[in-house]
N, C-alpha and C positions, 0 to 999 in steps of 0.2 A: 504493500500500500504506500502511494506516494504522501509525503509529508506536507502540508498546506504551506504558500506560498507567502500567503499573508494570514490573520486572524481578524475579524472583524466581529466588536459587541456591536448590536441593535439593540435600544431599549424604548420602550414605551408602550402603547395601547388604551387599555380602556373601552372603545369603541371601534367598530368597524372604521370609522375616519381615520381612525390612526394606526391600526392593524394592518390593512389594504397599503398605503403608502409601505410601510416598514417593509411589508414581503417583496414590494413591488422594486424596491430598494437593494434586499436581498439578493431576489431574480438575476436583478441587474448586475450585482456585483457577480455573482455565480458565471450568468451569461461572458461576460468578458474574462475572469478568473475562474476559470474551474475548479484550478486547487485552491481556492480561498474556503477557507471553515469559518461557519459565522453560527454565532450565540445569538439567541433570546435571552432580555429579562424584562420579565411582565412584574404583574403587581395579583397576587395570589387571589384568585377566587373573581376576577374579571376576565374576558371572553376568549381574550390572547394565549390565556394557559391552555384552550380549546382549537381554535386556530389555527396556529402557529406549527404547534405537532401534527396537527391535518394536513398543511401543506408542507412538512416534511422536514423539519426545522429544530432542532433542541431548545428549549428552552426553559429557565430558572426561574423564581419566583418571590418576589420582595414583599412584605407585611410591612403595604404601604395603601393610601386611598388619603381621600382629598378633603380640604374643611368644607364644614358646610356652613350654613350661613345663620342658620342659628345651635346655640349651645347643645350641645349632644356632650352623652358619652364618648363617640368616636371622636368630640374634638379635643378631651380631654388627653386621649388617648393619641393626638397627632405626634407631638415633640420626641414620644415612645419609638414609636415607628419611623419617624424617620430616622432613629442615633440606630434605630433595629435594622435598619435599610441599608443605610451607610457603611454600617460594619457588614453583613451579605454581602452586598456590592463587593468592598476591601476584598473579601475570601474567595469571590467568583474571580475578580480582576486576577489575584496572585495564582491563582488556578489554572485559569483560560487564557492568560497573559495575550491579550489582543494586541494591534497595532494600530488601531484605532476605535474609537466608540463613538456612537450613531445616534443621537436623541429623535425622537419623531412627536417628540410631546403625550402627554397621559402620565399617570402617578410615578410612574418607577422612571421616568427618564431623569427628575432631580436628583435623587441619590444616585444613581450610578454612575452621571455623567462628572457628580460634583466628584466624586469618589477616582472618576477615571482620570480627572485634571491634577485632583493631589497624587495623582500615582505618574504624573507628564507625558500619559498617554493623549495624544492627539485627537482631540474633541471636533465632532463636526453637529448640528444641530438645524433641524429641517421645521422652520415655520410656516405651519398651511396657512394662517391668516393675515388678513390686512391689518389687523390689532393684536401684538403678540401678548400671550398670557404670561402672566409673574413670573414661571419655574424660566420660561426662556431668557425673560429680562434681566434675570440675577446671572443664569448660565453664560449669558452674552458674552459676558467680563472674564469668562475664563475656557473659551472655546475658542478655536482655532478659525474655523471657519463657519458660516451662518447661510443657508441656501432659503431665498424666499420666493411666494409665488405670486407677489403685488410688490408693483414701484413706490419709492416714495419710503422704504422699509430704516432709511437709515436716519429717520427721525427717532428710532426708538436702540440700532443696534448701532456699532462704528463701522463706519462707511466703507472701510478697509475690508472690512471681513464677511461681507456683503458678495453673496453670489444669485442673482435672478435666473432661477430655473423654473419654475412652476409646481407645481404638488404633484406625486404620484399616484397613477391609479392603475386602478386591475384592466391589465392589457387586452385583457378577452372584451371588454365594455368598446374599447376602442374600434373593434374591428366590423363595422355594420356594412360596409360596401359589401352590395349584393344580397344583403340579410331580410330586407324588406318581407318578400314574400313568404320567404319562409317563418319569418316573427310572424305575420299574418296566420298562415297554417297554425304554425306551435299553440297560438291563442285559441284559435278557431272564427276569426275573425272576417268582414266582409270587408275586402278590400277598397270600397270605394267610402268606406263610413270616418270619418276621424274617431282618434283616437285620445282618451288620456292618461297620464302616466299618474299617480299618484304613489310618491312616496317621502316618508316622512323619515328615512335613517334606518340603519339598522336594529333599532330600539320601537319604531314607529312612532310617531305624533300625535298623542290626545286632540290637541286642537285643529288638528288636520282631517286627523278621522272621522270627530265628533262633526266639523262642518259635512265634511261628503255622505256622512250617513244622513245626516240634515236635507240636503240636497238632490238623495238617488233621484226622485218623481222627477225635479228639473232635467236630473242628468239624464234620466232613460226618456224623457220623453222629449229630448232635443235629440237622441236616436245617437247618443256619443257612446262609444266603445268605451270601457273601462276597465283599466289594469290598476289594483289597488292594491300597495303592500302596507299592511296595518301593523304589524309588530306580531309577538305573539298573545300579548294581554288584550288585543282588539278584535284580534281573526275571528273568534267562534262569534263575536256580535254581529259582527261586518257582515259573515255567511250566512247569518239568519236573516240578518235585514233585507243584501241581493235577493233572496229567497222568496222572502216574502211579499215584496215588491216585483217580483216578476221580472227582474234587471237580465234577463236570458243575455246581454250581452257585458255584460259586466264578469272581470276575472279576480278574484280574492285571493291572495295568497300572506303567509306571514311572513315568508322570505322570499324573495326572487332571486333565484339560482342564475338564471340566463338573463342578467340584467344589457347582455348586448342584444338580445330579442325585446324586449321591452321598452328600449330605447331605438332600435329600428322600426318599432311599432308608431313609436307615440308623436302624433303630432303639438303636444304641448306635456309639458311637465307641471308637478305641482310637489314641492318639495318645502323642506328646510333648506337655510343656507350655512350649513358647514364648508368645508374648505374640501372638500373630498368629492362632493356632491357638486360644488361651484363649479371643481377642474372637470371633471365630467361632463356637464353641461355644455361646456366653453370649448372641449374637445369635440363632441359630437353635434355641435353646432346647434343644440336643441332649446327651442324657446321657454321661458320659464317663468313662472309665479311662485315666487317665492314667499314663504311664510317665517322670519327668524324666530328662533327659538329663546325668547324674552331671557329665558334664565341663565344662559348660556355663559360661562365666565368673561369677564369684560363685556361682555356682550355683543363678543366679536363675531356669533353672525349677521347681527345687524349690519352690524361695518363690513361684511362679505357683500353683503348685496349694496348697500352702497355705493357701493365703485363700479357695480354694474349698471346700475339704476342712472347713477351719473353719463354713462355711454347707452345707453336707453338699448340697453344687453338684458334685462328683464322687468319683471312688472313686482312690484315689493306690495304685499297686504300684510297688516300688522295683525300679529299672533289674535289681540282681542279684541280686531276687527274682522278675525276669518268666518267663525259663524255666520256675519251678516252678508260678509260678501265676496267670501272667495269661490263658491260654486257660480255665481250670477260673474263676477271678474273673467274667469275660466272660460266661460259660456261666450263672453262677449269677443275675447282671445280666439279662441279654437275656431266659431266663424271666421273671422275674417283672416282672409287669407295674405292679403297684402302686409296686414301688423305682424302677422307669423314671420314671412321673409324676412322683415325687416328686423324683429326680434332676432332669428338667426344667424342674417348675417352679422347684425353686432359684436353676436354672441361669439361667435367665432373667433370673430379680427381679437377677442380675446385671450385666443388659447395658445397655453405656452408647450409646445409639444415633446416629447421625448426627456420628461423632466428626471423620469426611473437614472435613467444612462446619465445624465449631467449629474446628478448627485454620486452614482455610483463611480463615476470619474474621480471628483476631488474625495472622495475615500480612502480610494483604490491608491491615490496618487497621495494623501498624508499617509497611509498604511504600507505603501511600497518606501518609500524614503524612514519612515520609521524602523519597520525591519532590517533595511539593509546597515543605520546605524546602530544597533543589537549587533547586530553579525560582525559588524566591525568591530566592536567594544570586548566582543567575544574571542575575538580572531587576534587581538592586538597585543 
């Protein structure tokens, strides 16, 4: 067995937004390095621990999670977790002895990355949003390099360390040339009817759901196709309401597997605005209404769509304004075919492509130059 060329940590998760990027990262790094070995470290009993081993991957597990916002026990319990994280991390690093470590944002990227900088392993750190959250703002100060997927980034990090890639996504989403009809097929769908896409994250959207089930009468009897992914706490309501309502053209599911048929389907989108969800959008050139998710730390998916909304790249309805009017917004959208185009191409001119490979690059390239001074300190 050949011995790995370079070592690479990845750390982070939480959610599908930050999962998706990491592997996509991985991929990357793998695709151009073969011999390269690279770790996970998640944050124990979040989705990553799941994941990550699925798509083939090792990964470790930090007794770490986030403040919330009001007094809990768990916040009692933060300061714990993180000296408990900090020291894991230290034992993983001495272990796995990388050549570089990867932050993608989620609980475990703070301790390990802060961990891998007092160890003067070469830090690199990937901000999906337009407004970076705290752990990246403190990490700033002691990483190498900073890869972002919106201009204007060096209002918050040094301008130096500042690389514009765009966010990573699941390659398979990107690939729709040609996918049309067979999305059509997969769904069971009539190909002359529009379509819409609704999805709220891999968690699903309360306020997204609760408006479309609000809405099915309008939506089935404007004769719109519907692809809805509701989470799993929503599914079984979702299926009984279709059901009962007679939505014969409506599709429920709690996950969508083939999110590149779902996306060659839909002639309009209805989402959250995460950074994962925004690069997707902006890569497949898909028009979109977007709903931010009010709670969201900083509240950076507000500020995702923002910068869209600015280049009239999407249509923004506020979380607790969606009840009253994002099924009727939608309706007005999906008709008209000319705001579609136009939505589109905005959409586009904003996407930053091949962002896996640009990150996987300056990794690759702090992790090849750190190795080879090891070897030399070794050899000397």
């Amino acid at each position: 067995m050949q011995q790995p060329d370079i070592k690479v940590i990845i750390s982070g998760g939480g959610t599908g937004g930050h999962i998706f990027p990491a592997l996509a990262i991985a991929n990357a790094i793998k695709s151009a390095r073969p011999l390269a070995e690279i770790l996970f470290v998640g944050a124990k009993g979040r989705m990553e621990m799941e994941k990550v081993p699925a798509a083939g991957y090792k990964i470790e597990g930090l007794w770490i999670s986030g403040i919330k916002r009001e007094l809990t026990i768990d916040n009692l319990s933060f300061p714990f977790k993180v000296l408990s994280s900090i020291s894991k991390a230290m034992h993983i690093l001495k272990e796995f002895k990388p050549n570089a470590a990867v932050g993608v944002g989620g609980y475990a990227s703070g301790p390990l990355l802060y961990a891998a900088s007092l160890k003067k392993i070469p830090c690199l750190i990937q901000e999906q949003n337009s407004y970076p959250g705290i752990t990246n703002k403190i990490l700033a100060k002691r990483v190498q390099k900073i890869c972002v997927a919106y201009e204007g980034m060096d209002k918050y990090f040094p301008a130096s360390k500042i690389t514009l890639t765009g966010n990573p996504v699941r390659e398979n989403v990107l690939m729709l040339d040609g996918k049309f009809d067979e999305a059509m097929s997969f769904f069971n769908f009539n190909l002359s009817q529009k379509t819409l896409l609704i999805v709220g994250g891999s968690q699903g959207a309360r306020s997204i759901n609760k408006s479309i089930l609000a809405g099915l009468e309008k939506l089935k009897n404007a004769g719109v196709q519907l692809i809805w992914q509701t989470g799993k706490l929503f599914y079984e309501e979702a299926q009984r309401a279709v059901a009962e309502a007679g939505y014969e053209q409506a599709r429920v599911f709690d996950f969508i597997a083939r999110m590149d048929f779902a996306y060659a389907a839909a002639n309009l989108v209805v989402s959250r605005a995460g950074a994962s969800t925004v690069s997707e959008l902006t890569l497949t050139g898909k028009p979109s209404v977007m709903v931010p998710l009010p709670t969201a730390a900083e509240d950076h998916q507000t500020k995702n769509i923002e910068a869209m909304v600015k280049k009239d790249a999407a249509v923004l309805v506020k979380d607790g304004d969606a009840l009253q009017h994002l099924v009727d917004t939608a309706l007005k959208i999906i008709n008209d075919t000319d705001r579609l185009k136009k939505l589109s191409a905005n959409t586009a001119a904003m996407a930053l492509p091949h962002a896996a490979q640009k990150i996987a690059d300056e990794v690759i390239a702090m992790a090849t130059q750190h190795a080879a001074q090891k070897l030399k300190q070794a050899t000397a």
